[in-house]
MARMIGU-884682 format. One record per residue: residue in one letter; x, y, z of N, C-alpha, C in turn. Coordinates in steps of 0.02 Angstrom, whole numbers, plus 50000, padded with zeros to 5 digits. Layout:
<recs>
AXYZXYZXYZ
...
</recs>
This chain:
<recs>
X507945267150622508495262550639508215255750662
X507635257250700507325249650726507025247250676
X506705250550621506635246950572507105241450533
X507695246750503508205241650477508585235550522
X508605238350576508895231650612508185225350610
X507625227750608507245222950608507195217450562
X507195221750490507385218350419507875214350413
X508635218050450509145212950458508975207150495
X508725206250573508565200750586507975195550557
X507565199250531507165194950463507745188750424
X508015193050384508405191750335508915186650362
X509285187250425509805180850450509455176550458
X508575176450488508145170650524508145167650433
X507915170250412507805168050325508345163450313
X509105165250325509645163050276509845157750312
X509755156550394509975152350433509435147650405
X508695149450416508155140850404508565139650341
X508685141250285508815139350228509435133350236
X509855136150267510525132150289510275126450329
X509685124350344509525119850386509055112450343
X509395109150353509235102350293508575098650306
X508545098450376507605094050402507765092350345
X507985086550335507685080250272507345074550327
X506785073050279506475066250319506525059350275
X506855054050304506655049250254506505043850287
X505975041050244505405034150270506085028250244
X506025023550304506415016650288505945010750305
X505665008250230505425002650241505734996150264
X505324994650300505704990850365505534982950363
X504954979850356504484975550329504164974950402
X503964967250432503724966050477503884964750554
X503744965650603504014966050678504314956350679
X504804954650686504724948650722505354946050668
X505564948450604505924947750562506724948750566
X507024954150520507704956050529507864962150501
X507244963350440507574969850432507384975350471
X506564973950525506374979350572506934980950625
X507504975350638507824978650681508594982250675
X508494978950599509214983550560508984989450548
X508394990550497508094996850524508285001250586
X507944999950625507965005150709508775005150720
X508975000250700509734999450753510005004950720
X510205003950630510355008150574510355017450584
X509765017950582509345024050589509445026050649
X509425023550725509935026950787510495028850779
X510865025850725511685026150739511715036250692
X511355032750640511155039150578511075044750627
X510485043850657510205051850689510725053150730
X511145048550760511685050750811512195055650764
X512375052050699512805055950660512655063650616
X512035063950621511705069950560511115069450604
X510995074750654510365076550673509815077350629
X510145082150583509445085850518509215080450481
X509245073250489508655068250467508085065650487
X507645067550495507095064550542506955058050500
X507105052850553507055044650518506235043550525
X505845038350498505285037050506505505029250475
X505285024750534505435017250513504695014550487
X504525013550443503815011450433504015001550410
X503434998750460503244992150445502814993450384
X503034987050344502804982950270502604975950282
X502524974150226502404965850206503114963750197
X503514968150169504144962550149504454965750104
X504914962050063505434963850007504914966649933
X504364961349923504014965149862503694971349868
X503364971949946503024978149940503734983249975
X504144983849987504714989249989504824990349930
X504944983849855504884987849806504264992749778
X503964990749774503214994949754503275000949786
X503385002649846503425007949899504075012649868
X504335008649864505275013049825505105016049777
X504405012149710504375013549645503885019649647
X503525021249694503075024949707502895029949759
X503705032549772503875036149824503435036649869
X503465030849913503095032149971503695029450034
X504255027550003505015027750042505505028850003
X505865029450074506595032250025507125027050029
X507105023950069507725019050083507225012150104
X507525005950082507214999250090507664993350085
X507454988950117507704983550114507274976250071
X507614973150043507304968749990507854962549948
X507464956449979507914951049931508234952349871
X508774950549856509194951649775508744948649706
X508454942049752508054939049689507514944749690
X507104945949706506544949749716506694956749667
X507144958749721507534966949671507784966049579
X508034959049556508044958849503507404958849462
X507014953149467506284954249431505964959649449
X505914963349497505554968749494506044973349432
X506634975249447506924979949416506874978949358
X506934971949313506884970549256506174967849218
X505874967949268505064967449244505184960349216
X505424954649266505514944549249504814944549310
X504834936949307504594932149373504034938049394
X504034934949449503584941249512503094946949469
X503704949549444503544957949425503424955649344
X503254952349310503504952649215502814957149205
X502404958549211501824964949201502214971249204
X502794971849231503014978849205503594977249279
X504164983449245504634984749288504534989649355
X504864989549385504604993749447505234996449474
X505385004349452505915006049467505825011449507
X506605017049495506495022749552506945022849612
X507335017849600507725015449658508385012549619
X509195013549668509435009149645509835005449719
X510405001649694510764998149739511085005049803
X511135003049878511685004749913512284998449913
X511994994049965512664988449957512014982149993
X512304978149966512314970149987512354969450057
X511844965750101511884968250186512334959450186
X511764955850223511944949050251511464943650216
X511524935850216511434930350176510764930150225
X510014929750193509324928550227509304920150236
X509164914950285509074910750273508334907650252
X508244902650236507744901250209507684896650273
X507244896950333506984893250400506384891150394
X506444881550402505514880550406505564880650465
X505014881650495504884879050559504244874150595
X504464870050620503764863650662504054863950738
X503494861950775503644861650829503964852750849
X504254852450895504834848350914504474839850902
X503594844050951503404837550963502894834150894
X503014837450861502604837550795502864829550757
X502594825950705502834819850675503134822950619
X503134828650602503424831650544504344830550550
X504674825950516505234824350514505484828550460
X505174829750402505494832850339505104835350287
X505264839450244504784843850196504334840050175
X504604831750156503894827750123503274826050174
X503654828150240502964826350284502424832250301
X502614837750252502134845050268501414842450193
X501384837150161500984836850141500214835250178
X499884839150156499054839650193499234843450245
X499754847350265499994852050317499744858950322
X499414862150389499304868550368499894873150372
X500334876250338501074879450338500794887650309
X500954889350334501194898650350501674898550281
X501574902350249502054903750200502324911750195
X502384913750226502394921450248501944926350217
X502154932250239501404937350210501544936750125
X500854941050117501034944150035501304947549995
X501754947649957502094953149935502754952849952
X502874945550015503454947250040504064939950007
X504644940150015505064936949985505094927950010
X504674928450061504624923750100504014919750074
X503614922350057503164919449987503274916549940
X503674919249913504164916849859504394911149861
X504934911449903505254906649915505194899649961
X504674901849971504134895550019503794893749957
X503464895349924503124892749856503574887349808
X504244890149788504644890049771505064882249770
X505014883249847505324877649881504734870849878
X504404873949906503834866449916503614865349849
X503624868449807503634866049730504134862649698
X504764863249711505234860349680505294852749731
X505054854549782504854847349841504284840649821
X504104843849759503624839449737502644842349787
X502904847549802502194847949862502064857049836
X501594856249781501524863049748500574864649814
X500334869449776499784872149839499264869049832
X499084864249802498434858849806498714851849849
X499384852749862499474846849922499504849249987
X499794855049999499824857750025499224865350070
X499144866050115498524870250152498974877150175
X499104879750111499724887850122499094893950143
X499504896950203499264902250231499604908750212
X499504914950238499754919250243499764922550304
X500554921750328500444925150400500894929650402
X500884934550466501804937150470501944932750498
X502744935250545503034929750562502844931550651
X502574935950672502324933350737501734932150722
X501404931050706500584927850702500884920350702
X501314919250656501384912450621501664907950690
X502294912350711502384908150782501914908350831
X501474912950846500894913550900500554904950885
X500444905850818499834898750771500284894550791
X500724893350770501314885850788501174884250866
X501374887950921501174887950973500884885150991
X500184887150973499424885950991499364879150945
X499674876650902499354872550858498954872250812
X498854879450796498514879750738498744881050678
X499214881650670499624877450612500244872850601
X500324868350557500824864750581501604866850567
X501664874250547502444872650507502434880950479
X502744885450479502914890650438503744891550419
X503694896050365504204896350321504374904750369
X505164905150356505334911550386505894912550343
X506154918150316506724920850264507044925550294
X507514927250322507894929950361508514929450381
X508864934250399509594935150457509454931750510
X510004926950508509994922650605510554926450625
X510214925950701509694923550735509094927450735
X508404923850713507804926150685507344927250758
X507484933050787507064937750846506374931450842
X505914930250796505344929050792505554919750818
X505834916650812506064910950805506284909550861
X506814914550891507384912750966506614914750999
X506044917851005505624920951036505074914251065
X505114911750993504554903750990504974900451047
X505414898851058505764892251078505684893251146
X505444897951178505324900651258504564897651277
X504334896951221503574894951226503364887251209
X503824884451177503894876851149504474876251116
X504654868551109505124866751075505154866951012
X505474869150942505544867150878505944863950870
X505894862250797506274857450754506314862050678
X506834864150656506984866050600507254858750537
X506854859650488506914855050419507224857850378
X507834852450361508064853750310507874853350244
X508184855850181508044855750130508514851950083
X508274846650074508644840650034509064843049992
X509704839749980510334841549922509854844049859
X509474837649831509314836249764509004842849760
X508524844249800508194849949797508434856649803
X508844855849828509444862449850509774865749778
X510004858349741510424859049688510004863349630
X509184857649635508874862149592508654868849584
X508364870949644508244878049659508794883649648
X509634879849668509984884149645510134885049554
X510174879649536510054880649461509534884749418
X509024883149453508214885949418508254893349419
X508644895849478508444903549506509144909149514
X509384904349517510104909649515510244912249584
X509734913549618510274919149678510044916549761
X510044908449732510104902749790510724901249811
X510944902349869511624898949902511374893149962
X511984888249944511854883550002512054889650064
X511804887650108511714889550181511894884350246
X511844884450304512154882150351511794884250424
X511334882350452511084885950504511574881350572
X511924884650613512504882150642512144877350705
X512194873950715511964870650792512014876750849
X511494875050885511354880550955511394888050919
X511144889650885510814895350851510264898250880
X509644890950896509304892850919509154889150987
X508854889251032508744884851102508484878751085
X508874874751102508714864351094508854863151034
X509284867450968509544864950913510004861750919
X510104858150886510874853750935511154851150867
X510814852750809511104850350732511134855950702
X511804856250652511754860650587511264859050539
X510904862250530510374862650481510574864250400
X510524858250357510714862750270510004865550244
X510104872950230509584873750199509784879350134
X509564886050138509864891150069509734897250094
X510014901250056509904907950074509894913150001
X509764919750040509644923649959510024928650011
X510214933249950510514940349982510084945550003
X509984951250056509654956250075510254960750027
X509904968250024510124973549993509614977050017
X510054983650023509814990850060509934995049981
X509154997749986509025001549935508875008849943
X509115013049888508915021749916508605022549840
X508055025449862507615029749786508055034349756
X507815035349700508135042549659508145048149682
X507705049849731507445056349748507875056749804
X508215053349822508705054749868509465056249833
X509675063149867510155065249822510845063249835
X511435063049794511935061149795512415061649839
X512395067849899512915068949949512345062849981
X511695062750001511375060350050511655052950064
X511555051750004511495044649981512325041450007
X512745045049988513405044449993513715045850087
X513385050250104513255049850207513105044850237
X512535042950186511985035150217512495030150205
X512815028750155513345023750125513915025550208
X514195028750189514795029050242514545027450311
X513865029850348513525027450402513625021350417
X513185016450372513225010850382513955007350385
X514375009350335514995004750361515445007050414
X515365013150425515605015150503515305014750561
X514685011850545514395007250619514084999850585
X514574995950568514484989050537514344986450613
X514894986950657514964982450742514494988350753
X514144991750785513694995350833513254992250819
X512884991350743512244988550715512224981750739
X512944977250732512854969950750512874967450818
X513014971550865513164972750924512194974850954
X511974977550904511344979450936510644974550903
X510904970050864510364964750812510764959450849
X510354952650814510724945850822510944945150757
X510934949750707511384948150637511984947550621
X512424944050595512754942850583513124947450524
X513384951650532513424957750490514184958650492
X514564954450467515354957350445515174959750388
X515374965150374515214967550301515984971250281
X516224971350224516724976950219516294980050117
X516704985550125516374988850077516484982750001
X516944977949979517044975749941516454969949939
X516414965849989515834963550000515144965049993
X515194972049995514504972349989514294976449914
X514684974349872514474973749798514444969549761
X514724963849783514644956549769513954954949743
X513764951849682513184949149670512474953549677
X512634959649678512034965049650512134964649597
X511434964949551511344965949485511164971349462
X510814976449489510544984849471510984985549481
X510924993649464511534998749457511525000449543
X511985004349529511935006349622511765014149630
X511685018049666511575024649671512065028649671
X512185035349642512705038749646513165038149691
X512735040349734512965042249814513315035949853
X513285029949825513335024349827514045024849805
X514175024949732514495025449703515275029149709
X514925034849711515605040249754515775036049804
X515465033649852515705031349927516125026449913
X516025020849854516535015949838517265017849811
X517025022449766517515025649710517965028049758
X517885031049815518215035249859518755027649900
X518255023449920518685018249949518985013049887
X519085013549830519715009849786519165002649783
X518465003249795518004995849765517824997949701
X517874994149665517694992649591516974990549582
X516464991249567515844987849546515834983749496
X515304978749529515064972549493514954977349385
X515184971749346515064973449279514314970749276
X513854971749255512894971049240513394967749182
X512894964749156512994958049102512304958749077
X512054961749008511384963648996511264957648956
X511614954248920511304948148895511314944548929
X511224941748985511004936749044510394937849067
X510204945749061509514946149086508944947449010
X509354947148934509084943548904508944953548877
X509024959448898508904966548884509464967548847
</recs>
């Protein structure tokens, strides 16, 4: 008899672990001092509060290119990454044209990244044409902030032989500004930018705008440039609206993440839209219609159901625009 009852309790311990999900998933996060490390953590608290059986793991990156690479090569499951960035990778253009880099598709469209230079207050640097012979931070490698610092000071007439481009993150880059050892870095991000409100305790800045003419062009050349608006007192001693541009963030889930999951993670986030913004300085009104706006990949099942369920329609892909 003590036998069979033993087997029986075997057999429930068996059927109960089985019923038990321990899923773990890595969220590439990029660098400390940014916006998506703290959408990350904020995100992922609210998650574990809702579904214990996920063990989150927030891992720091370089940025939007290497979250793709990381997505394409399951070494995460969920990421965050510029729209421009996520198109050429996905379609193997720009950045990525050596090959596509997939494995991943859309969740939703987060908030507008701005494109922030930064000089310090007392600096003679009045405007982008005065960063020539400048040593400027152009953010790390791999990351979207590269890009678009390249990007920019190229269409500025100031490509990297006028220019003395570094690679920093974005707390090194403010530590260097600080200290004076460099004159100016580029930052791509959700305001208010943690790394930025952080500088201004330590010295004064001055944020540069980015000229109409130049504005107009970049949005023409690239497609997924918006004028932008950095509001006065944003940051400490700003006292002007700043024109500059922005690109879209998007939260990405790999394939290997399955369709109820994916579709939990979806509903998470828009049922703690205010907890997340309440716990970042981001600016995060989001409603589910919004946040399909101007993605170009497909989106993830789980994605999908979650819209289908709330009456949003998805963006139509337009394959002769991307020329496939």
């Amino acid at each position: 008899m003590k036998k069979v009852l033993s087997i029986i309790l075997c057999l429930n311990l068996l059927f109960c672990s089985g019923c038990s999900r321990q899923e773990t998933i890595r969220f590439g996060a990029a660098g400390v001092g940014g916006m998506y490390y703290p959408f990350a953590n904020a995100y992922t608290e609210m998650a574990s509060k809702d579904d214990p059986e996920i063990n989150w793991k927030v891992k720091s990156t370089a940025g939007s290119a290497a979250n793709l690479r990381l997505l394409s090569d399951n070494y995460i499951e969920l990421g965050i990454a510029q729209a421009d960035l996520i198109e050429d990778a996905y379609y193997g253009k720009g950045t990525f044209h050596s090959g596509k880099y997939r494995g991943y598709k859309a969740v939703a469209g987060l908030y507008p990244e701005a494109c922030q230079i930064v000089v310090r207050k007392d600096s003679s640097i009045q405007s982008l044409d005065d960063l020539q012979g400048k040593k400027v931070s152009i953010g790390e490698e791999e990351s979207g902030t590269e890009r678009n610092a390249k990007q920019i000071l190229e269409m500025c007439g100031l490509p990297s032989n006028l220019v003395d481009m570094v690679n920093l993150d974005y707390t090194d880059a403010a530590d260097q500004l600080a200290h004076k050892e460099i004159d100016a870095f580029f930052c791509t991000a959700g305001i208010t930018t943690t790394v930025i409100e952080e500088l201004t305790k330590e010295c004064d800045i001055r944020l540069l705008e980015i000229p109409d003419n130049s504005r107009q062009k970049l949005e023409k050349a690239y497609g997924f440039y918006n004028d932008y608006v950095i509001p006065a007192g944003t940051y400490n001693g700003q006292t002007e609206d700043i024109k500059t541009l922005s690109v879209q963030s998007v939260l990405l889930a790999s394939n290997n993440l399955s369709k109820k999951t994916v579709k939990e993670l979806t509903g998470i986030l828009f049922d703690h839209i205010k907890d997340i913004q309440y716990s970042t300085s981001i600016n995060l009104q989001l409603t589910p219609q919004e946040a399909v706006d101007g993605v170009t990949i497909p989106f993830h099942s789980g994605a999908e159901a979650y819209y289908k369920e709330k009456g949003v329609s998805l963006p139509k892909r337009i394959k002769e625009r991307r020329g496939h």
